[in-house]
C-alpha positions in Angstrom: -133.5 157.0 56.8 -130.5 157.5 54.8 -127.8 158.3 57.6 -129.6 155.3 59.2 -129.1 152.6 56.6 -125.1 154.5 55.6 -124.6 153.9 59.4 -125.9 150.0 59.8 -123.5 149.4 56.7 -120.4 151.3 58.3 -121.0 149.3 61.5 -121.4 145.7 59.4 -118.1 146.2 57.6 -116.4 147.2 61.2 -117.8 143.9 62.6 -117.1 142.2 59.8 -112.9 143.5 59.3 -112.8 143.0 63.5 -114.0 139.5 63.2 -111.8 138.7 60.1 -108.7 139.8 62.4 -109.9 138.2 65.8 -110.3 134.9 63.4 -106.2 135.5 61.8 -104.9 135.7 65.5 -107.1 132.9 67.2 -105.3 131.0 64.0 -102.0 132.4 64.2 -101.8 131.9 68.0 -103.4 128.2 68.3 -103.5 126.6 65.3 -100.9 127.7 62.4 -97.4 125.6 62.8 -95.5 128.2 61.8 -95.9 130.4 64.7 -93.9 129.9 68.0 -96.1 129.4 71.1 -95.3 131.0 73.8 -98.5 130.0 75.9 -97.2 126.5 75.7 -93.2 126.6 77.2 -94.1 127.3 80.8 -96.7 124.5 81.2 -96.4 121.9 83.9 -99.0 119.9 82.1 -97.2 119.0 79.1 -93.8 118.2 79.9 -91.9 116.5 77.8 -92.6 112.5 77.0 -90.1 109.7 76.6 -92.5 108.3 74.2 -92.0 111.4 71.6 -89.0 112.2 72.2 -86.5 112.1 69.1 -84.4 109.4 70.4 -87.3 107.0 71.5 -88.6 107.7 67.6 -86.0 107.3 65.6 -84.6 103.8 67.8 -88.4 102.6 66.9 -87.6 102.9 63.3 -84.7 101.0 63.6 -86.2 98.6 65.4 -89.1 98.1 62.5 -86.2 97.9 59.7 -84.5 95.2 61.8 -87.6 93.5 62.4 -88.9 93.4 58.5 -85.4 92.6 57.7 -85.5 89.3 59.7 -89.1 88.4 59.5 -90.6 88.0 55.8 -94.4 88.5 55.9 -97.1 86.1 54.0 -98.8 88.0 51.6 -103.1 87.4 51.4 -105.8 89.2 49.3 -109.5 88.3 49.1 -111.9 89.7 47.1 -114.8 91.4 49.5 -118.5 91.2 48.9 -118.5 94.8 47.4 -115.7 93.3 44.7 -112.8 95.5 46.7 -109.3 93.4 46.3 -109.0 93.6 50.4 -104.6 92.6 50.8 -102.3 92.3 54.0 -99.1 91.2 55.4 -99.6 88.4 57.7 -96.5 88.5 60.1 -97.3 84.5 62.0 -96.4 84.0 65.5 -94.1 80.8 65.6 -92.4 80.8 68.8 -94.8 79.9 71.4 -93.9 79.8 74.9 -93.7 77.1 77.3 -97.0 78.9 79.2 -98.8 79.4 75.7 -98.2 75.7 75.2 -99.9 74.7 78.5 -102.7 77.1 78.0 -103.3 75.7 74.8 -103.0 72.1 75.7 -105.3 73.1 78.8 -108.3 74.6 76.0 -107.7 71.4 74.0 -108.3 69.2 76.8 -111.3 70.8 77.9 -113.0 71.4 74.3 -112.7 67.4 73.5 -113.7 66.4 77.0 
């Protein structure tokens, strides 16, 4: 009963150190950003986007600057039901298109007919 119970233990702590290193290099290999992944450089599936690329990025943050440069937002706050000050940047549409013009005289004339 003795070897028994000394043997159970010795096979619990093997399981138990093999598991702790199968978890490390399931980590390692898929999950830490630190390590280099090789599994991922010869995949067809994930080429590279134009939407991530660097370039693409950093002319989208130049674009934003510009834009909140030129275009001052209205601030608003109102106080919710739960008391939480709820506050935004309200950034108003005031060019309107010749199209967006017809459509909304078209909804105007058929809401006061």
């Amino acid at each position: 009963m003795k070897k028994f119970s000394i043997a159970a233990i010795c096979i619990i702590l093997i399981l138990l150190v093999m598991y702790g290193f199968t978890g490390n290099y399931f980590y390692n290999m898929a999950l830490n950003p630190n390590k280099e992944k090789d599994f991922l450089s010869d995949n067809p599936h994930l080429a590279q986007s134009e939407a991530v690329s660097g370039k693409v990025a950093e002319s989208s943050k130049l674009a934003d600057a510009e834009f909140a440069k030129e275009h001052q937002p209205d601030e608003m706050s109102i106080v919710s039901a739960d008391q939480l000050k709820l506050s935004a940047k309200l950034y108003e549409n005031i060019t309107m298109t010749i199209n967006g013009l017809l459509s909304f005289m078209v909804i105007l004339a058929i809401t006061h007919k």
